[in-house]
N, C-alpha and C positions, 0 to 999 in steps of 0.2 A: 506717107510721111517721107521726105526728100531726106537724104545723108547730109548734118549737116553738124558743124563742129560744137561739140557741145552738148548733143542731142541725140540721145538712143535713138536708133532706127527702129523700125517695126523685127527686123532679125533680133535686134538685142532685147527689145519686149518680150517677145518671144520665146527666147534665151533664158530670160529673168524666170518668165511665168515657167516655162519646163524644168528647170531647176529648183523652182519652189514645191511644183508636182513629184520632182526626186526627193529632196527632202521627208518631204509627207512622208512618201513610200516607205523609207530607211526608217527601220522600226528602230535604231539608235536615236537618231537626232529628233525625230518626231516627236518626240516626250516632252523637248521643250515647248512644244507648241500646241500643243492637246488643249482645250477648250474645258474648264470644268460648269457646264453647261447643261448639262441630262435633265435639267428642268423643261427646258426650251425641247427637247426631244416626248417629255411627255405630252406636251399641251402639243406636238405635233401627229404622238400618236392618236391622241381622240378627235382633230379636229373634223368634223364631217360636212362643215361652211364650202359654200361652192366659189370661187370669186369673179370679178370680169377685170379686165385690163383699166392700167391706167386710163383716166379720161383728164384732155388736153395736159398730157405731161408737161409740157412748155410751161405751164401757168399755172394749174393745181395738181395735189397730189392724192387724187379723191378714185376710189372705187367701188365696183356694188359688190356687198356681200350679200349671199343668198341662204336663209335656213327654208326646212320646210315646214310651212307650216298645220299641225291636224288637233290642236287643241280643241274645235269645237264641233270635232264628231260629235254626238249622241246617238241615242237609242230612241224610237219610240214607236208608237202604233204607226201602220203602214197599209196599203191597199195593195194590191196584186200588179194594178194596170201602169202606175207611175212610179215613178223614182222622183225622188225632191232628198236635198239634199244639201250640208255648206259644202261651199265651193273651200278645198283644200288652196291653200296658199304658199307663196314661195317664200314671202315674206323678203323680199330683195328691199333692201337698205344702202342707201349711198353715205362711204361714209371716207370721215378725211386721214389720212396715215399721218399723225401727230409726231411718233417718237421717230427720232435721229439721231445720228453718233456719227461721229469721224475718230478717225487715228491716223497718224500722218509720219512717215519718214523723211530723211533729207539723209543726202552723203554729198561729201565734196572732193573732187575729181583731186584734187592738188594731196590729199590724205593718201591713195593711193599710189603715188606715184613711186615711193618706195616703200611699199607692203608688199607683203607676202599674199593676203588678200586677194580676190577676186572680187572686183567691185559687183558685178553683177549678182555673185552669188549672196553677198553681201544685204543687198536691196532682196533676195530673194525670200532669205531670213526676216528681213523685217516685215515684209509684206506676209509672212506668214505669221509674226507676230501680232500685225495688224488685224490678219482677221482674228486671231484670239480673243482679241482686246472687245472686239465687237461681236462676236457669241457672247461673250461673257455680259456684255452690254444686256444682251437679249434674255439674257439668264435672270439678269437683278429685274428685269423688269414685267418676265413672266409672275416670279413671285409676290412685285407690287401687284399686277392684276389680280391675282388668288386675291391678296388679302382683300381687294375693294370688291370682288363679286361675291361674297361669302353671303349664304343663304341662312334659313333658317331653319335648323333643324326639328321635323315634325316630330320623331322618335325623343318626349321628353321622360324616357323612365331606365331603368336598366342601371347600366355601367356608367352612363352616362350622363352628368349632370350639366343639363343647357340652360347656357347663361349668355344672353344676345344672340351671336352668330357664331358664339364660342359652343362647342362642347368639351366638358374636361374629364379626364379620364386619369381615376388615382393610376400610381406608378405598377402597383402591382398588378393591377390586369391585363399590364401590357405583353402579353404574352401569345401562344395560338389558342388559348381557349376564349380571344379578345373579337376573334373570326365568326362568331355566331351572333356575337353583337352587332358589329357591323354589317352584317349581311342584312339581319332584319331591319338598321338604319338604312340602309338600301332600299329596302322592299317597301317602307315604309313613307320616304321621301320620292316613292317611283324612278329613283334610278334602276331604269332597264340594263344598263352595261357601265357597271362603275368600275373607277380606277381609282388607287389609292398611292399619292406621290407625296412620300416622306422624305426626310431627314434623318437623321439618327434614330428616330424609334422603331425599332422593333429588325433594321436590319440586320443585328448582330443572332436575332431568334432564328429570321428566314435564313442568313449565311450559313449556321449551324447544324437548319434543317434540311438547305440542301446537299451539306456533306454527309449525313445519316439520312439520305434517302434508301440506301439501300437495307438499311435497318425497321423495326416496325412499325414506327411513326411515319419516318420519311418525311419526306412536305407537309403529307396531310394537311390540316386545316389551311396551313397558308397558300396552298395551291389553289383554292378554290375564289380568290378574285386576285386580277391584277396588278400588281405591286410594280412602283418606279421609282427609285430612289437619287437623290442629290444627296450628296454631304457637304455640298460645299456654302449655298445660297439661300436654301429655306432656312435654315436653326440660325443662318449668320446675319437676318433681315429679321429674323423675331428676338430675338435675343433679349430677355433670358430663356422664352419658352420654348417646347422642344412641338413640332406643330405635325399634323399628318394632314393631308387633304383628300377629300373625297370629292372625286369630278365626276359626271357624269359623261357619257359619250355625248361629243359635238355643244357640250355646255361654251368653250371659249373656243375661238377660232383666232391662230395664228398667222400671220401675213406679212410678207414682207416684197415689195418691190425695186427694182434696177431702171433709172432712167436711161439707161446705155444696153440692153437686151442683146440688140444687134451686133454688138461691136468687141471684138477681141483685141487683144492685144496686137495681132496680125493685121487687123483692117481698123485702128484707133477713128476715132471722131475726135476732128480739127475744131478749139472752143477756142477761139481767139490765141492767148498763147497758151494755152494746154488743149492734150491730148485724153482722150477721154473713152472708156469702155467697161465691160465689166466682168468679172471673175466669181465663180462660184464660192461657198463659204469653204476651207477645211475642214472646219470642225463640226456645222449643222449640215445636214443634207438636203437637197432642194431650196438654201438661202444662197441670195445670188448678191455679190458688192459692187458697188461702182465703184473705178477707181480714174482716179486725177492724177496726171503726171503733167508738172511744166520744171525747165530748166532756167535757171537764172547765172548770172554772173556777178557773183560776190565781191565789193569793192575794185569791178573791173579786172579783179587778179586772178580769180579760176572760178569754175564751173561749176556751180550744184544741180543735183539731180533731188526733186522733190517727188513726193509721191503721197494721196491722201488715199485714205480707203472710206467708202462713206455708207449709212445702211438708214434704210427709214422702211417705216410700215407699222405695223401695230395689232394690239390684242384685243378682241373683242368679247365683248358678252352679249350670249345666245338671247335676243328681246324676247323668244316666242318662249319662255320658261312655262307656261300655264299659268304660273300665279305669282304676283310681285315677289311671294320670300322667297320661292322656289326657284333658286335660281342656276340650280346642276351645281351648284360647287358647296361643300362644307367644310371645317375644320375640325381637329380632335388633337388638343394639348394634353398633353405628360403631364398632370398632375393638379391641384384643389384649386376651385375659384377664391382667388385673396381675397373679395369683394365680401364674400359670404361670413 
């Protein structure tokens, strides 16, 4: 990128982008930029999906996701001399990255001319806000997926009264004696390594229980499956109900792609009049953004500096579940079916 008036050089991208990495760092100002997001971190701890690279990024935004497939082992009588056998599958699916979001800054040069301000530092903040904006993006929209893959729970007896893809569970069970319940919904639905990401129920038992661990109880029961909690996204997308999900490992697979991979803010790509590269997320780890920078000139009188941040990719549900209901994910609401 040539020095030109009006127009950050690749030093002052660079300038921007390390200052927004000091930001981060400074455990003061970083708080205004925190991502309340830990939905989007659990569906990235279970994902077990393999993926491959975009295909013709110029023109779609399509790629192959891979499970594996071994639903149709069996058992049966067998001979000494041969092996026969189903051929395991990978089960690779092409598929298209539907969801998108942008967040977009602007500053104009003529603002600070008499500021105390540091324009760059200025745009550094926002670009840090920016990515906020879009974790958070990815958050609301982890929890649409939960709601649209929701299975059907086999375990119809117990604590639990299942009603569609709902299971409800009165208010009083919600407790660690609630851990024996769902373990056998586990066992029961063949989830081999389930995870359970709540909302408000039941974190104020496990917060409690891990401050008296060192007393008799301790963790106990709740230790014994995985817990990920969000306060901010599950209870605020169901609302009134208070919702807990049970996922299986590699049930949903998260993805998201950067049409700009190669290019930093140090070596931008030239798009007609903008400048084009991409920047890791803050606040999710391994999400990567594009971002857009072009300058304009405001009624001929001073210069703005714009900037987009842009994210696309998408959530998937695992096809090779074994059986239409079963589909790795369930639900368990706080309290009686109104229906009934």
């Amino acid at each position: 990128m040539s020095t030109t008036a009006g127009v950050f050089s690749e030093t002052q991208l660079v300038s921007i982008q390390a200052k927004a990495d000091a930001i981060w760092m400074d455990r003061i100002q970083k708080e205004d930029y925190v991502p309340q997001a830990n939905v989007v971190k659990c569906l990235q701890a279970q994902t077990t999906a393999k993926f491959g690279e975009l295909k013709n990024k110029n023109k779609e935004r399509t790629i192959e996701v891979g499970w594996i497939n071994a639903c149709d082992v069996s058992a049966a009588s067998c001979t000494d001399c041969t092996i026969t056998g189903t051929e395991l599958s990978t089960n690779i699916e092409e598929y298209y990255l539907n969801r998108e979001q942008c967040a977009e800054i602007k500053i104009g040069e003529n603002a600070f001319r008499t500021n105390v301000f540091d324009p760059e530092e200025v745009i550094a903040k926002g670009l840090l806000a920016a990515s906020k904006e879009l974790d958070e993006y990815w958050a609301g929209q982890a929890v649409t997926v939960l709601n649209a893959s929701l299975g059907v729970n086999e375990s119809d007896d117990g604590k639990g009264d299942v009603s569609g893809t709902t299971t409800y569970v009165l208010p009083a069970y919600w407790n660690a004696d609630l851990m024996g319940y769902l373990h056998r919904v586990a066992v029961q639905n063949r989830f081999n390594s389930p995870m359970l990401i709540s909302g408000l129920n039941l974190y104020e038992s496990i917060w409690n229980a891990e401050w008296e661990k060192c007393c008799e109880n301790g963790i106990g029961k709740f230790g014994t499956m995985d817990f990920c909690f969000d306060l901010f996204n599950i209870d605020s997308a169901n609302d009134p109900d208070y919702l807990t999900y049970m996922l299986n490992k590699g049930a949903l697979a998260f993805v998201t792609k950067a049409m700009y991979p190669d290019y930093t803010a140090a070596n931008p790509l030239k798009m007609m009049d903008q400048w084009r590269w991409s920047m890791p997320s803050f606040g999710l780890p391994g999400v990567v953004y594009d971002v857009h920078y072009e300058n304009n000139c405001d009624d001929g009188d001073y210069f703005t500096h714009e900037f987009k941040l842009k994210t696309f990719g998408d959530i998937f549900l695992n096809p090779v579940g074994c059986t239409s209901t079963r589909t790795g994910v369930l639900s368990f609401t706080c309290g009686e079916d109104s229906e009934e």
